[in-house]
Biopython code that builds the backbone (N, CA, C, O; Angstrom):
import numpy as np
from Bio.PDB.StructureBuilder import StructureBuilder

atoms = [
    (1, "UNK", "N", (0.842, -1.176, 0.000)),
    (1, "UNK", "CA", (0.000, 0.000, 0.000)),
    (1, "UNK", "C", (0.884, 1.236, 0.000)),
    (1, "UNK", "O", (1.930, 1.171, 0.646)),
    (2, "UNK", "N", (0.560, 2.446, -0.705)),
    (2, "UNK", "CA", (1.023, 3.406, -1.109)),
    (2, "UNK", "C", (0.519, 4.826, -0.150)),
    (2, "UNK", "O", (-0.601, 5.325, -0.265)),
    (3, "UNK", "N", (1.479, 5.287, 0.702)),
    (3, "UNK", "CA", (0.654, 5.862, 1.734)),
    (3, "UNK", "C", (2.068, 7.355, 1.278)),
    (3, "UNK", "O", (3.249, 7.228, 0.955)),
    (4, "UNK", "N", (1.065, 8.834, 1.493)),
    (4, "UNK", "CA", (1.757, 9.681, 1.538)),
    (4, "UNK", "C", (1.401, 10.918, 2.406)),
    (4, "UNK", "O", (0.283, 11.364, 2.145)),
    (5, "UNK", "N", (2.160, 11.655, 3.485)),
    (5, "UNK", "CA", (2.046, 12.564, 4.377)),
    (5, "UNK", "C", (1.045, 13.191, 3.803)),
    (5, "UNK", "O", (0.962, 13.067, 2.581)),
    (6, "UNK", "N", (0.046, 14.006, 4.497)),
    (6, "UNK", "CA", (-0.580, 15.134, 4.559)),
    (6, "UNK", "C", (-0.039, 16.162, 4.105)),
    (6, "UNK", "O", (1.066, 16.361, 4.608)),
    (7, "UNK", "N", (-0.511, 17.265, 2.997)),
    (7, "UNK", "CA", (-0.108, 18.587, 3.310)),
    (7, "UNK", "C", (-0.239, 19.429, 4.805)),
    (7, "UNK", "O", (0.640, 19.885, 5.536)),
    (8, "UNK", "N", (-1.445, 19.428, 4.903)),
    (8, "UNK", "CA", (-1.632, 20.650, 6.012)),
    (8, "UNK", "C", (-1.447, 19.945, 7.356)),
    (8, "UNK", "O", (-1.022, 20.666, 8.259)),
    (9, "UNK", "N", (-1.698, 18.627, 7.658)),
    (9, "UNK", "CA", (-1.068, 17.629, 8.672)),
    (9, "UNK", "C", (0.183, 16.519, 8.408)),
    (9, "UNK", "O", (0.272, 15.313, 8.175)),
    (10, "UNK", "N", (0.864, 17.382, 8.543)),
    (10, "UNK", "CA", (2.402, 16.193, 7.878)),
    (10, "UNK", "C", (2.266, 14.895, 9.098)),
    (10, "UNK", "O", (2.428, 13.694, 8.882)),
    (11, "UNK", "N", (2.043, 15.319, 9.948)),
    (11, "UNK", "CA", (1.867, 13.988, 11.163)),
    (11, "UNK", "C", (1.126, 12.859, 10.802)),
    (11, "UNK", "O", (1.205, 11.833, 11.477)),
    (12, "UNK", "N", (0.537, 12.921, 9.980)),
    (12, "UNK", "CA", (-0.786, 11.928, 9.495)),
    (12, "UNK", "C", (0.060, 11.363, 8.206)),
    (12, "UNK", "O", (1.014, 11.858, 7.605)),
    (13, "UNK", "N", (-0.645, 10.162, 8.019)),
    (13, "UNK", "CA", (-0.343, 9.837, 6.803)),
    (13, "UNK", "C", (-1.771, 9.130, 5.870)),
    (13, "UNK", "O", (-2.265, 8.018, 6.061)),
    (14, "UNK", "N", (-1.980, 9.626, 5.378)),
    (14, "UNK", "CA", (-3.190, 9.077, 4.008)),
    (14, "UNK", "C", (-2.640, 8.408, 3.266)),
    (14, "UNK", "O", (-1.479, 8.007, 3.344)),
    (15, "UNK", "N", (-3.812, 8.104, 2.037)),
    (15, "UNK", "CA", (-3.888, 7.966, 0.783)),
    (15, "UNK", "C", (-3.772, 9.030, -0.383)),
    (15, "UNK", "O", (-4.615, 9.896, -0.146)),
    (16, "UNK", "N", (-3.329, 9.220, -1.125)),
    (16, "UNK", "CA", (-3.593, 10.434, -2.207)),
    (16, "UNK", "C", (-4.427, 10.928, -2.713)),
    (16, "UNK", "O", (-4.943, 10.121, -3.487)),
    (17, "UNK", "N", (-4.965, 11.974, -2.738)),
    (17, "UNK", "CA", (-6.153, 12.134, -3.286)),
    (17, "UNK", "C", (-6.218, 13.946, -3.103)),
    (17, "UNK", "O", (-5.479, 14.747, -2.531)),
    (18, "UNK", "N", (-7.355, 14.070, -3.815)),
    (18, "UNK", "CA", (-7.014, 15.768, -4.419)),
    (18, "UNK", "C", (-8.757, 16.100, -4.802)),
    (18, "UNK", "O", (-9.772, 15.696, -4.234)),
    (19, "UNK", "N", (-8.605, 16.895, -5.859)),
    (19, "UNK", "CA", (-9.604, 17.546, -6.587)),
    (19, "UNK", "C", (-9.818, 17.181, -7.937)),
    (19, "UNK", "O", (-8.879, 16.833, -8.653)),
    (20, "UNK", "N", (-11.061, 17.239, -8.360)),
    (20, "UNK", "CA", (-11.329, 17.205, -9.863)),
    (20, "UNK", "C", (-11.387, 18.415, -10.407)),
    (20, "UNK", "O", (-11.947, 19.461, -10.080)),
    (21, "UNK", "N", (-10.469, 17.975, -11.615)),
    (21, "UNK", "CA", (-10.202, 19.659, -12.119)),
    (21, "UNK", "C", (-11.321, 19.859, -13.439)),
    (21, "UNK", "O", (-11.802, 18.845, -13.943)),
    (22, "UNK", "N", (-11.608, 20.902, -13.834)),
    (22, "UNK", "CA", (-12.807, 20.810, -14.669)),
    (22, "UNK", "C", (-12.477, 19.951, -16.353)),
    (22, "UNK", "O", (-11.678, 20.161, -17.266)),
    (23, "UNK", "N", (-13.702, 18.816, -16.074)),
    (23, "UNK", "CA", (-13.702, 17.450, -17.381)),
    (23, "UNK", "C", (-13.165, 16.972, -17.100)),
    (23, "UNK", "O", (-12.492, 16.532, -18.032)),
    (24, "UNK", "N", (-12.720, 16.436, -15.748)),
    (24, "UNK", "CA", (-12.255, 15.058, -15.490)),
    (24, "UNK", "C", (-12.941, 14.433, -14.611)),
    (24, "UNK", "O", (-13.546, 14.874, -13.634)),
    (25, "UNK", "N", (-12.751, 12.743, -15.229)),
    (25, "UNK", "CA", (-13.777, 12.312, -14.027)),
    (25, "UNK", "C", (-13.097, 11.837, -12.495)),
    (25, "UNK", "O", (-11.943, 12.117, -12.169)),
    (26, "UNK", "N", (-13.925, 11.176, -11.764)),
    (26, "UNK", "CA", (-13.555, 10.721, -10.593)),
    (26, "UNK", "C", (-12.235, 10.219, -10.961)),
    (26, "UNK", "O", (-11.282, 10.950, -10.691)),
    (27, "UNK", "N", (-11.952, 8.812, -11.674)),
    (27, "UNK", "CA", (-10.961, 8.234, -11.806)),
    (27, "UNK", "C", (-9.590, 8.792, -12.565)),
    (27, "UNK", "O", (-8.464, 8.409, -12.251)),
    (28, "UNK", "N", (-9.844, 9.684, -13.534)),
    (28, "UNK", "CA", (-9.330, 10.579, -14.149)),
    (28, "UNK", "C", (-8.250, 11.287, -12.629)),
    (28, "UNK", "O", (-7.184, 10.898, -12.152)),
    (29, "UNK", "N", (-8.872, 12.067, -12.388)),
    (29, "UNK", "CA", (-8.611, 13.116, -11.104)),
    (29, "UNK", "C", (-8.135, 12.380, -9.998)),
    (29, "UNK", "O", (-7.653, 13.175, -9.191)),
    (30, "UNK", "N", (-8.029, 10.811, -9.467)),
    (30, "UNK", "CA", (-7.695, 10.265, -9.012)),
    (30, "UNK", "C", (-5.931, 9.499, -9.271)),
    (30, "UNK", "O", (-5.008, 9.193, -8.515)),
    (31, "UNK", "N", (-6.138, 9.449, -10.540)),
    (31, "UNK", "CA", (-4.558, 8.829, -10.982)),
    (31, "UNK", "C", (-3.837, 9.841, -11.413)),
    (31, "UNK", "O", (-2.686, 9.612, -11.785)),
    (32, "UNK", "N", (-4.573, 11.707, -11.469)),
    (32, "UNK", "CA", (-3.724, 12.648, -11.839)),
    (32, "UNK", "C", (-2.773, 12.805, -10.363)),
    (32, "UNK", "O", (-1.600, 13.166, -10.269)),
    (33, "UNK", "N", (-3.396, 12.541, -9.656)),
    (33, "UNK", "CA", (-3.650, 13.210, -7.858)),
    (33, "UNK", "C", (-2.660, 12.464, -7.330)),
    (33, "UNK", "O", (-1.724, 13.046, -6.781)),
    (34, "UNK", "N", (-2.696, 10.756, -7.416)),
    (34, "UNK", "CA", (-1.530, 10.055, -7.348)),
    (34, "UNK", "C", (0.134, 10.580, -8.132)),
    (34, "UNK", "O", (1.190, 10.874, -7.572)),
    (35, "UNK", "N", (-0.161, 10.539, -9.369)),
    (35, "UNK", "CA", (1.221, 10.984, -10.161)),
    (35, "UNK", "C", (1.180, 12.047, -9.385)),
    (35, "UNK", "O", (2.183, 11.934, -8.681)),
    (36, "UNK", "N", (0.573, 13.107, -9.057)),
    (36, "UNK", "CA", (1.564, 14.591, -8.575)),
    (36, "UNK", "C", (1.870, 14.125, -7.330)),
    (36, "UNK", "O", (3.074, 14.352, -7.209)),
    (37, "UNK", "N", (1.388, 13.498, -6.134)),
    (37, "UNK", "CA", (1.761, 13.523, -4.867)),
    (37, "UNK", "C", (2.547, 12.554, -4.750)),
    (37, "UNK", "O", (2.822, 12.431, -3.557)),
    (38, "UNK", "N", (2.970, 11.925, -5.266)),
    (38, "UNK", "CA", (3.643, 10.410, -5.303)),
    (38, "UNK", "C", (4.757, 9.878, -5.906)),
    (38, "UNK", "O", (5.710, 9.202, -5.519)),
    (39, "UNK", "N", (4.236, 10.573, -7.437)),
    (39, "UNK", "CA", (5.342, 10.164, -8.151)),
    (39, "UNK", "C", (4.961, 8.989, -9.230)),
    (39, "UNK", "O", (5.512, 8.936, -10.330)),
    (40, "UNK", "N", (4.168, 8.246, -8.894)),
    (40, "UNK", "CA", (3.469, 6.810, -9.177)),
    (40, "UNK", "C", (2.140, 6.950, -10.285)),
    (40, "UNK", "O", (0.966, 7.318, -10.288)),
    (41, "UNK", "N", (3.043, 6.463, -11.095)),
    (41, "UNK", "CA", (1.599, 6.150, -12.080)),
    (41, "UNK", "C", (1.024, 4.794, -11.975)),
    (41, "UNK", "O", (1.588, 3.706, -11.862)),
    (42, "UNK", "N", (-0.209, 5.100, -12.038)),
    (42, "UNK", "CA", (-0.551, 3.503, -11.766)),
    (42, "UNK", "C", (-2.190, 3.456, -12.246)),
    (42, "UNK", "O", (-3.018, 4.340, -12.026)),
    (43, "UNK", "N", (-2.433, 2.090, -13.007)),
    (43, "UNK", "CA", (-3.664, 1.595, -13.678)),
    (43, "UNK", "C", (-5.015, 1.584, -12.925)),
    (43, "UNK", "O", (-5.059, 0.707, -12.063)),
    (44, "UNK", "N", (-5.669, 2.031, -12.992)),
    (44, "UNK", "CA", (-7.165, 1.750, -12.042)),
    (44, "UNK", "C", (-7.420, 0.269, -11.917)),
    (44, "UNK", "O", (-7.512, -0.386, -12.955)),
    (45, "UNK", "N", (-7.543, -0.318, -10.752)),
    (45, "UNK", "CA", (-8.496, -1.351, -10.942)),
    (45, "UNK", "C", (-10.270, -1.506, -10.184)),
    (45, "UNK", "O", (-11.080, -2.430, -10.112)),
    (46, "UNK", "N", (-10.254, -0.059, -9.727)),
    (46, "UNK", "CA", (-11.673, 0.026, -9.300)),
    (46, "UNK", "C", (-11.758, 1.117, -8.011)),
    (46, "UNK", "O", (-10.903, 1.513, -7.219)),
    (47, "UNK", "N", (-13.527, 1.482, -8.216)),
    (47, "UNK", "CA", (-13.448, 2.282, -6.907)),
    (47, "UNK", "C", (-13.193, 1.536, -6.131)),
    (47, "UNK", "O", (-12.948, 0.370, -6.442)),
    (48, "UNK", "N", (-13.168, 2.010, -4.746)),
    (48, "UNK", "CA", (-12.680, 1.475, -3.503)),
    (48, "UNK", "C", (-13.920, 1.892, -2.550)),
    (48, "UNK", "O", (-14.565, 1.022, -1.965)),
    (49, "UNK", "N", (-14.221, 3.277, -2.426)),
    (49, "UNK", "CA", (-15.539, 3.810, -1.418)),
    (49, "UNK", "C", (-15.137, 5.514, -1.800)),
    (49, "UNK", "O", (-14.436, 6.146, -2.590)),
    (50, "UNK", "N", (-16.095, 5.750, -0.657)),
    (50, "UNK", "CA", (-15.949, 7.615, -0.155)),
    (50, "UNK", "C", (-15.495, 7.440, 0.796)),
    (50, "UNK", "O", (-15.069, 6.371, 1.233)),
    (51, "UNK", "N", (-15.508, 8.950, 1.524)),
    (51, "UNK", "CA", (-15.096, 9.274, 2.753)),
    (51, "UNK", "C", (-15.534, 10.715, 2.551)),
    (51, "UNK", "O", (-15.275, 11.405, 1.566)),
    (52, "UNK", "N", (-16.616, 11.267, 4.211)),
    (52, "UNK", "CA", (-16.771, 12.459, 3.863)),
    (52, "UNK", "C", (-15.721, 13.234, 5.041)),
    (52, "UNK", "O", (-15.012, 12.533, 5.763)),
    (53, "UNK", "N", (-15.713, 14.221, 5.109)),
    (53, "UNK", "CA", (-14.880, 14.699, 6.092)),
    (53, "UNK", "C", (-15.123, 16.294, 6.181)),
    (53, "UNK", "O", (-15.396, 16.998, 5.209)),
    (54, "UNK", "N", (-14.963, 16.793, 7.648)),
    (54, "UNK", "CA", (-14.947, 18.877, 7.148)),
    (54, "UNK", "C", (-13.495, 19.503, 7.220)),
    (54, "UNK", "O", (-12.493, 19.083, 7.798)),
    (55, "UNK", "N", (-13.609, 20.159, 6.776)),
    (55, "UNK", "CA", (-12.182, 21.057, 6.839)),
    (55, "UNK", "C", (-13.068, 22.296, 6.876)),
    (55, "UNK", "O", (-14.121, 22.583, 6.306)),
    (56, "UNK", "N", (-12.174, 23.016, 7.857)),
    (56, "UNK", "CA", (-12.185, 24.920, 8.115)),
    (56, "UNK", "C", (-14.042, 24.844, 8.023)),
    (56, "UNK", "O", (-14.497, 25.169, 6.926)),
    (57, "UNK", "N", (-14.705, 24.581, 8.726)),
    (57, "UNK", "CA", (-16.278, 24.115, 8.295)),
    (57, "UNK", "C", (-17.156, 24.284, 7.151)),
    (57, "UNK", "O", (-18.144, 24.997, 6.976)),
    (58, "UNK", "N", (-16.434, 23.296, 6.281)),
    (58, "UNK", "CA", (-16.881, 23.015, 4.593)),
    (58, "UNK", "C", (-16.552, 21.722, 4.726)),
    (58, "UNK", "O", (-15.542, 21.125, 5.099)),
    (59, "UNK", "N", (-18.073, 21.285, 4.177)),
    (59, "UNK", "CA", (-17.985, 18.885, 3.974)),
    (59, "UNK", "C", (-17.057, 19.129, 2.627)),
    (59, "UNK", "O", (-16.899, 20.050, 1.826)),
    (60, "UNK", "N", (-16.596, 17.961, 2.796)),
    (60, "UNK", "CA", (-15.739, 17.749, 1.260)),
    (60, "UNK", "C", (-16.097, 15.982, 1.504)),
    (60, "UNK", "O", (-16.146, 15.489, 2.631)),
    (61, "UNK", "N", (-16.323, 15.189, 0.231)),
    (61, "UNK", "CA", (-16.596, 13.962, -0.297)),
    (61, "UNK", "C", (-15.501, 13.636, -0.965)),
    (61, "UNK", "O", (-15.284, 14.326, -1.962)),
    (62, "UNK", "N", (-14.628, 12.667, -0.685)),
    (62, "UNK", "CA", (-13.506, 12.093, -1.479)),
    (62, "UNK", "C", (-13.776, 10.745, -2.102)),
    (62, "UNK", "O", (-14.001, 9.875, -1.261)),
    (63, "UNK", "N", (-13.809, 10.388, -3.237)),
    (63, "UNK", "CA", (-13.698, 9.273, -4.150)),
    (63, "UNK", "C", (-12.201, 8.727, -4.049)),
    (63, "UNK", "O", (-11.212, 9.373, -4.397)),
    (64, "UNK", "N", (-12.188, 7.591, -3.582)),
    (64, "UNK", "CA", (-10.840, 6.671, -3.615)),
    (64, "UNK", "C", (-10.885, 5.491, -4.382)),
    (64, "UNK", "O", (-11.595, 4.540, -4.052)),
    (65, "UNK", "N", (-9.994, 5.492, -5.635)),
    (65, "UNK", "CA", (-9.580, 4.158, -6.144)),
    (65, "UNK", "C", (-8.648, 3.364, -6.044)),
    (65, "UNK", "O", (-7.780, 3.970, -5.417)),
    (66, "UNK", "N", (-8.281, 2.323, -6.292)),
    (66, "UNK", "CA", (-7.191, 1.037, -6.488)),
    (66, "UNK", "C", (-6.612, 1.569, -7.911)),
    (66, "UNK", "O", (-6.989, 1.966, -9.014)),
    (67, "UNK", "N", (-5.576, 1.340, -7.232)),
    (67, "UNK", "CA", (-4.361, 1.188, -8.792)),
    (67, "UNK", "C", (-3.364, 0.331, -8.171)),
    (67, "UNK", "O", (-2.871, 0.132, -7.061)),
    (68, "UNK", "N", (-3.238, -0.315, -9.996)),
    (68, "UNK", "CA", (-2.192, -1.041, -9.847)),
    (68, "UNK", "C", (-1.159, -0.160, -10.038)),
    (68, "UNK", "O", (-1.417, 0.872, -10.657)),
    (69, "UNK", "N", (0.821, -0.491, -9.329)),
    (69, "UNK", "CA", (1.915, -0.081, -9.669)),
    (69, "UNK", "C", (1.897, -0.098, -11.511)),
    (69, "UNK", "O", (1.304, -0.942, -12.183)),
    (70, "UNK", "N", (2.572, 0.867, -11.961)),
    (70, "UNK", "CA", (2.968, 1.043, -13.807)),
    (70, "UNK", "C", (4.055, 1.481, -13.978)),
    (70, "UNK", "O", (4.484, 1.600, -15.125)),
    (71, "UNK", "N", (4.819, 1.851, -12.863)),
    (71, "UNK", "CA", (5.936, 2.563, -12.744)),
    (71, "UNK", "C", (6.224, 4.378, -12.081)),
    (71, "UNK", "O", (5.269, 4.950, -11.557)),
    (72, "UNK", "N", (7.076, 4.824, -12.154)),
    (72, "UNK", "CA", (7.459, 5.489, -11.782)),
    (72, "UNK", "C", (7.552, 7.189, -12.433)),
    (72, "UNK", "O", (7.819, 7.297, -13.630)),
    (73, "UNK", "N", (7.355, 8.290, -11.717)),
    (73, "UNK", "CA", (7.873, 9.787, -12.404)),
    (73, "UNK", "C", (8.170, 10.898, -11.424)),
    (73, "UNK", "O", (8.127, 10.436, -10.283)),
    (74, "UNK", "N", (8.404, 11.956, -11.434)),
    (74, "UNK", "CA", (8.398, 12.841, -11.533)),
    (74, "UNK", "C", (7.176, 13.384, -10.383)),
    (74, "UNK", "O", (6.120, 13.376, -11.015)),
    (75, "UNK", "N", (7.032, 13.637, -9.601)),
    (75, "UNK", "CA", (6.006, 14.321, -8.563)),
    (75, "UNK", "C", (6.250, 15.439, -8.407)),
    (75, "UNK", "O", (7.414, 15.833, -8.339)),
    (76, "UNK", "N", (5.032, 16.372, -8.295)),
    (76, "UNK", "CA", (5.386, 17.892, -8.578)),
    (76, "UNK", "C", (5.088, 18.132, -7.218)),
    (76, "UNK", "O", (5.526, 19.217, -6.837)),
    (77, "UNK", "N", (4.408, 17.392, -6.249)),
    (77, "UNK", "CA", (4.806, 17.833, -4.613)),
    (77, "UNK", "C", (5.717, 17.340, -4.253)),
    (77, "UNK", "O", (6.114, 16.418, -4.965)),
    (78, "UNK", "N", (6.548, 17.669, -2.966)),
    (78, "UNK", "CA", (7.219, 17.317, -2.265)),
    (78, "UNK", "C", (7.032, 16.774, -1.093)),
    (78, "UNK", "O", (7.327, 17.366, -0.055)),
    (79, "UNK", "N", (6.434, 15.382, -1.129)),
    (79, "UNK", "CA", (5.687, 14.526, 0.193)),
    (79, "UNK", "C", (6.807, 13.220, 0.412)),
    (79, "UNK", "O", (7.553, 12.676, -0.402)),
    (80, "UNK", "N", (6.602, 12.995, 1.730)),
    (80, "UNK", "CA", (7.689, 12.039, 2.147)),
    (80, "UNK", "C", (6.452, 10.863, 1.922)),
    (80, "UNK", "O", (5.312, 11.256, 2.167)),
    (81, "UNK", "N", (6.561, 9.940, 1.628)),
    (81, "UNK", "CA", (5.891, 8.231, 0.225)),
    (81, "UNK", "C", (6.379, 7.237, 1.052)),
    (81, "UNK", "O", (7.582, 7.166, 1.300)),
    (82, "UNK", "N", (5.142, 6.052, 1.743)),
    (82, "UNK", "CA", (5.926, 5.337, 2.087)),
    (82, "UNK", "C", (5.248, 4.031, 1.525)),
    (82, "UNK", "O", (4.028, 3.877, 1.462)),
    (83, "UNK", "N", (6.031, 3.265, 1.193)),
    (83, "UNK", "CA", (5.339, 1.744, 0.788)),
    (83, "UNK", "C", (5.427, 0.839, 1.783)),
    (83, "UNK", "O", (6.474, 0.322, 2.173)),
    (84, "UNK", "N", (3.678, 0.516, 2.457)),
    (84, "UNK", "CA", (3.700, -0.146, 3.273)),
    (84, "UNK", "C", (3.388, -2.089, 2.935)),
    (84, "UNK", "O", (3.100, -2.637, 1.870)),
    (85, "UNK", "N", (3.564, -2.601, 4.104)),
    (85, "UNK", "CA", (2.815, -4.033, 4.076)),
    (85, "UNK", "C", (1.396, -3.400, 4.283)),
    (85, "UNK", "O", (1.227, -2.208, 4.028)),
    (86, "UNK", "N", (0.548, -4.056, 4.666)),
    (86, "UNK", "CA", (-1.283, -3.987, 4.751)),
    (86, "UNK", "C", (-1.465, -3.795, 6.376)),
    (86, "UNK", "O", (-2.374, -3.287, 7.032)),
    (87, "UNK", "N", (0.011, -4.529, 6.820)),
    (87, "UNK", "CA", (-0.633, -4.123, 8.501)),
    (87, "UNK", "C", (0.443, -2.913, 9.146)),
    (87, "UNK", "O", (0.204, -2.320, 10.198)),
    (88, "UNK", "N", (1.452, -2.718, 8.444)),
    (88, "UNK", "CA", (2.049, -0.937, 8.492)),
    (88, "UNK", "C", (1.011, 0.139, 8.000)),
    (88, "UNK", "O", (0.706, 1.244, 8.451)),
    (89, "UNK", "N", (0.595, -0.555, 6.955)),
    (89, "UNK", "CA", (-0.350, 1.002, 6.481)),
    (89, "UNK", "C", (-1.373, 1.087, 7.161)),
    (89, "UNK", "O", (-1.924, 2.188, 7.166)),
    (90, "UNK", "N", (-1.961, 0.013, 7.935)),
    (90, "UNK", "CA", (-3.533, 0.287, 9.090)),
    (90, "UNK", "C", (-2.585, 1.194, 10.609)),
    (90, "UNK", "O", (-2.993, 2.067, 11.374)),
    (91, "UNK", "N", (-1.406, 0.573, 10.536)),
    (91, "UNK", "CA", (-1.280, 0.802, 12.041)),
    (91, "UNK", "C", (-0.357, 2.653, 11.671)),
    (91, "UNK", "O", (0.048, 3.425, 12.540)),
    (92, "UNK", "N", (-0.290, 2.842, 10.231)),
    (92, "UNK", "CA", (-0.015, 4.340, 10.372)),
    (92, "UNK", "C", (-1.284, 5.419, 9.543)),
    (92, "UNK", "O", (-1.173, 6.583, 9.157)),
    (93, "UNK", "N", (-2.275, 4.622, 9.492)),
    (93, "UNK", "CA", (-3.659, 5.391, 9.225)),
    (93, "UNK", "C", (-4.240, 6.173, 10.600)),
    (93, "UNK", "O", (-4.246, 5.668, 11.722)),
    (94, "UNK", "N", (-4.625, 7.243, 10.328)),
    (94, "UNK", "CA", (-5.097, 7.946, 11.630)),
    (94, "UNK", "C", (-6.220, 7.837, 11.953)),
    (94, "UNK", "O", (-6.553, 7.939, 13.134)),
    (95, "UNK", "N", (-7.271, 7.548, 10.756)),
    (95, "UNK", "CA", (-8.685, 7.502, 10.795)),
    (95, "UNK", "C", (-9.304, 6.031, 10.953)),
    (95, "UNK", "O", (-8.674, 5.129, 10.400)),
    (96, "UNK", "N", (-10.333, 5.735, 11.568)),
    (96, "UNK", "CA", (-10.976, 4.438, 11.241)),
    (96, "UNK", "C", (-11.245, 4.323, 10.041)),
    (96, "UNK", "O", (-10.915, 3.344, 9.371)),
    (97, "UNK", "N", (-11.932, 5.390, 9.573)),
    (97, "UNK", "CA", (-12.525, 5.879, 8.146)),
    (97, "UNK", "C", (-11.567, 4.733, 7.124)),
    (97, "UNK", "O", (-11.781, 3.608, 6.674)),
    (98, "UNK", "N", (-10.289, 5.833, 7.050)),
    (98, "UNK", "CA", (-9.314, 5.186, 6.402)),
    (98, "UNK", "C", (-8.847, 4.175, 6.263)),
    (98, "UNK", "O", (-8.465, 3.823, 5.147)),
    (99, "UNK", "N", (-8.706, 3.249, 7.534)),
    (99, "UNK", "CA", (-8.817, 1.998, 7.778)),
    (99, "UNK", "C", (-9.774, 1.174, 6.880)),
    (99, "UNK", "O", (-9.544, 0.448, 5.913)),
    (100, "UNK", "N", (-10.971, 1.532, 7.538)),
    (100, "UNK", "CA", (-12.066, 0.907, 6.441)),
    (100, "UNK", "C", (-11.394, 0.599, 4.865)),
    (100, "UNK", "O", (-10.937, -0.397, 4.305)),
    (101, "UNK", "N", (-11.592, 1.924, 4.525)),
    (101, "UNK", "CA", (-11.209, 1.416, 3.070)),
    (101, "UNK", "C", (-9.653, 0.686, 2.757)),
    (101, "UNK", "O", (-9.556, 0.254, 1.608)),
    (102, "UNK", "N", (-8.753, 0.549, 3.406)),
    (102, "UNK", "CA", (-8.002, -0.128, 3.324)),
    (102, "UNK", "C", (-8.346, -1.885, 3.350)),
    (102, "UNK", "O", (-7.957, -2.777, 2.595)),
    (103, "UNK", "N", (-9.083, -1.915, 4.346)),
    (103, "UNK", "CA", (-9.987, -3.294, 4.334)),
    (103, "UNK", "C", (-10.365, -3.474, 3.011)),
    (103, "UNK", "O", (-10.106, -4.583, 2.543)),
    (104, "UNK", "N", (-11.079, -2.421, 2.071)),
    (104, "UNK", "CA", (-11.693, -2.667, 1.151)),
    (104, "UNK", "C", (-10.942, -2.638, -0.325)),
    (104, "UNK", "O", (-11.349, -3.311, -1.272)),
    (105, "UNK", "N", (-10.021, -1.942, -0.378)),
    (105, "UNK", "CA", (-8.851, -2.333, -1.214)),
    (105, "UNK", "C", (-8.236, -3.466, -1.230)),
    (105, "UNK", "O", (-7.743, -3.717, -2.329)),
    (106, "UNK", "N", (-7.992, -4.655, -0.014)),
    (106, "UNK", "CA", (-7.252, -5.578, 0.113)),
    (106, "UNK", "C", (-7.943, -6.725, -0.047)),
    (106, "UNK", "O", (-7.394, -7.822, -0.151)),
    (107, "UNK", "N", (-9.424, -6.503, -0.083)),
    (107, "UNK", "CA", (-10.709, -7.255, -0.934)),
    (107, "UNK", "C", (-10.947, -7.365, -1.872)),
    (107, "UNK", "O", (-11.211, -8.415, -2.458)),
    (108, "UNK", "N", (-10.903, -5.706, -2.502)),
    (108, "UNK", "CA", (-10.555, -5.952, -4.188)),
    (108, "UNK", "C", (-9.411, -6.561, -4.541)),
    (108, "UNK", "O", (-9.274, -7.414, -5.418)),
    (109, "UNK", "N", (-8.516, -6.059, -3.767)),
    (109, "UNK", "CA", (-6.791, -6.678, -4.594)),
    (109, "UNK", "C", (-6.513, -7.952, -4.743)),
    (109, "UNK", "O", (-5.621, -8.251, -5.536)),
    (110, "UNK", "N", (-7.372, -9.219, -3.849)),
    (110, "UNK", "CA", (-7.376, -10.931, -3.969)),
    (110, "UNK", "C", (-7.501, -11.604, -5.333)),
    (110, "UNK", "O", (-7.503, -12.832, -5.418)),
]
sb = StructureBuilder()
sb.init_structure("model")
sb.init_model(0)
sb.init_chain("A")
sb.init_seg("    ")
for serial, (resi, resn, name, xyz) in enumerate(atoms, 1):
    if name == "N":
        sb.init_residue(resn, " ", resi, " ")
    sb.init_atom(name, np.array(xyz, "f"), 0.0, 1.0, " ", f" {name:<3s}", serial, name[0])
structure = sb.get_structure()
């Protein structure tokens, strides 16, 4: 599993994920979001779930997919990337939330 620091909470560590920029879809905006924060290009193999969450008091809805590894580039952030086993990346997830869908990625991934 492909886990990368927070911007605004570097203490935390997530999944990648961002914004849809206008005409792209979920999955689109999902493997752009990976390559910039990561570095990692990688193939869809399916949604995974949501997650809603607030910031500064505004809901925001995040779409998370599975990708497979495709190789490697160029990341235009500067985030410290860590590649975990399945039980490093639960035990450095901060959220249950997050957890969850990690469960649910490792369901699809069989």
């Amino acid at each position: 599993m492909l886990l990368a620091r927070a911007r605004r909470s570097p203490h935390h560590w997530i999944f990648p994920k961002g914004h849809i920029d206008w005409g792209e879809t979920e999955e689109e905006a999902a493997r752009r979001e990976l390559r910039e924060e990561t570095g990692v290009i990688g193939r869809p193999l399916g949604r995974i779930g949501q997650l809603t969450f607030d910031r500064d008091g505004r809901p925001y809805e995040v779409t998370y997919y599975l990708f497979e590894y495709a190789g490697d580039t160029t990341a235009d952030e500067e985030r410290e990337v860590a590649w975990c086993s399945p039980a490093d990346a639960s035990a450095r997830l901060p959220f249950k939330e997050s957890r969850a869908l990690l469960e649910k990625a490792l369901t699809m991934a069989r």
